[in-house]
Structures are given as C-alpha cells and as structure tokens.
C-alpha positions in Angstrom: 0.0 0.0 0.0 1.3 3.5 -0.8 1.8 6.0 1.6 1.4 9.7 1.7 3.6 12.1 3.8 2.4 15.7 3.8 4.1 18.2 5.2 2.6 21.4 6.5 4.4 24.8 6.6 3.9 28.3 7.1 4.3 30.8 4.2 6.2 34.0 3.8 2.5 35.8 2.9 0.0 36.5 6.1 -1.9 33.7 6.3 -0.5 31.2 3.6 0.0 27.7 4.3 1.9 25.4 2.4 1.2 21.8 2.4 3.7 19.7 0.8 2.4 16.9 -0.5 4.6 13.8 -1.0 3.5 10.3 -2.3 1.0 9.2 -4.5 -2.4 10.8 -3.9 -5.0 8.2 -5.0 -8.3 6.9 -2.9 -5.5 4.8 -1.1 -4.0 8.0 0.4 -7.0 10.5 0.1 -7.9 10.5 4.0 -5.0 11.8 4.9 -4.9 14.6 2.6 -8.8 15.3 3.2 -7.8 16.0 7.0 -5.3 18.0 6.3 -7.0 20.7 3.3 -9.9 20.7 6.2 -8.3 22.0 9.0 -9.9 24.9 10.2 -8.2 28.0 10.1 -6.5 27.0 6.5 -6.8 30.7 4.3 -4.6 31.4 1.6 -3.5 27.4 0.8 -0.5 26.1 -2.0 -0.5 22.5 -2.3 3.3 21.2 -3.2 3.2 18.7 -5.9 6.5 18.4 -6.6 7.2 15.3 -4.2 3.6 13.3 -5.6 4.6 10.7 -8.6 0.9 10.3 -9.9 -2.6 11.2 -8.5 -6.1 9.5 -9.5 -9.6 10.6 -9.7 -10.4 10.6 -6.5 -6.9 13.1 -5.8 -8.2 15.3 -8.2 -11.6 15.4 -6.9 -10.5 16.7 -3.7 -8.0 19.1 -5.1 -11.3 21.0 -7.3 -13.1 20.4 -4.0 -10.3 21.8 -2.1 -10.4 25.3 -5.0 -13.9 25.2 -4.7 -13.5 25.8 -1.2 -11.2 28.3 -1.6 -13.2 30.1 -4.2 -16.3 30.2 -2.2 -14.1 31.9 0.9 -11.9 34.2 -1.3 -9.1 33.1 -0.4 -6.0 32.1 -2.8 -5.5 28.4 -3.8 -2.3 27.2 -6.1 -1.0 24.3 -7.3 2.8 23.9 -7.3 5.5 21.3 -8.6 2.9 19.8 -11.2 5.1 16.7 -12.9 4.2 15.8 -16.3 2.1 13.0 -15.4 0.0 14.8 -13.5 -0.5 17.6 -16.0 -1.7 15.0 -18.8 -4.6 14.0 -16.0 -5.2 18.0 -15.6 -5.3 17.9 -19.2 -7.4 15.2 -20.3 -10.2 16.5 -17.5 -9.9 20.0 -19.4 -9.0 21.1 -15.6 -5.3 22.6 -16.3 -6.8 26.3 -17.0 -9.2 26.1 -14.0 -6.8 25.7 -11.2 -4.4 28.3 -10.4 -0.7 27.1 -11.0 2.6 28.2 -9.9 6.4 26.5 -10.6 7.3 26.3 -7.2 5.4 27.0 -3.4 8.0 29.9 -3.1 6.8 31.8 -6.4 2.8 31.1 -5.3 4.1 32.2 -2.1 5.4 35.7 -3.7 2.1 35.8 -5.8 0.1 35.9 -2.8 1.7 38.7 -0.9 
C-alpha cells in the first residue's frame, strides 16, 4: 500500500500555508490529505506537488473540492510542482486552465503577498 507524507508549513505571505504533498495521492492515500486541506483555520493554501509521482480521480476530486473551497471563501488556492504526469490527468479532465498554477510554493508564495 502506498503511503502519503504531507508536510505542512507556514508561508512567507500572512496567512499562507503550504502543504507539501509527497507520495502518490490516490483513494488509497486520500484520507489523509482530506484532514489535512480541512483544518480549520486554512486561508490562503499552496498544495506542493512536486514530491507526488501520480494522483487518481479521487486526488483530483479533492483538489477541485479543495479550489472550490477556496473560491467560495476568497481566499488564494495554487497548485505547485505539477510533474508531467499529473499535468496530462489536468489535461485530459480540461482542468489545467481552471486551477491556479505556480512553478514552485516559493513563487505562489510571492504571488500571494
């Protein structure tokens, strides 16, 4: 079974918080991840990619859930660290353009301030 380590940091910005993602996120994994994007409190939110080989459905489901969220409360959502694998999923669900994307957490990081 795979496991999923995620890593939560502070950003430079007021109120960002980084969650570095690392691991497959797949309905294996999802739980985890779902506890941590729900934590109350969470405001301006960049998920870190860049340590997540592949993701499934079910990741991608929370992720749109996650920037629905996010939408809803104003409050800024990226994407960071997207590998190419996961781009041809954002791609092929015609999501890529939806969800806001940034090379790395540092550069959503200076985005949001």
């Amino acid at each position: 079974m795979d496991t999923l380590e995620i890593v939560q940091e502070a950003g430079k910005s007021a109120g960002t918080t980084i969650l570095r993602i690392n691991g497959p996120l797949t309905l294996n994994t999802l739980f985890g991840f779902q506890t941590a994007i729900r934590q109350p409190g969470l405001q301006n939110l960049i998920i870190d990619l860049s340590g997540t080989p592949y993701m499934d459905s079910a990741g991608l489901g929370a992720i749109l859930g996650q920037w629905a969220h996010c939408q809803r409360n104003k409050v800024k959502f990226s994407l960071t660290g997207i590998s190419s694998r996961i781009m041809t999923l954002l791609e092929i669900t015609k999501t890529q353009d939806l969800i806001p994307q940034h090379a790395t957490a540092e550069e959503a990081d200076a985005a949001f301030a």
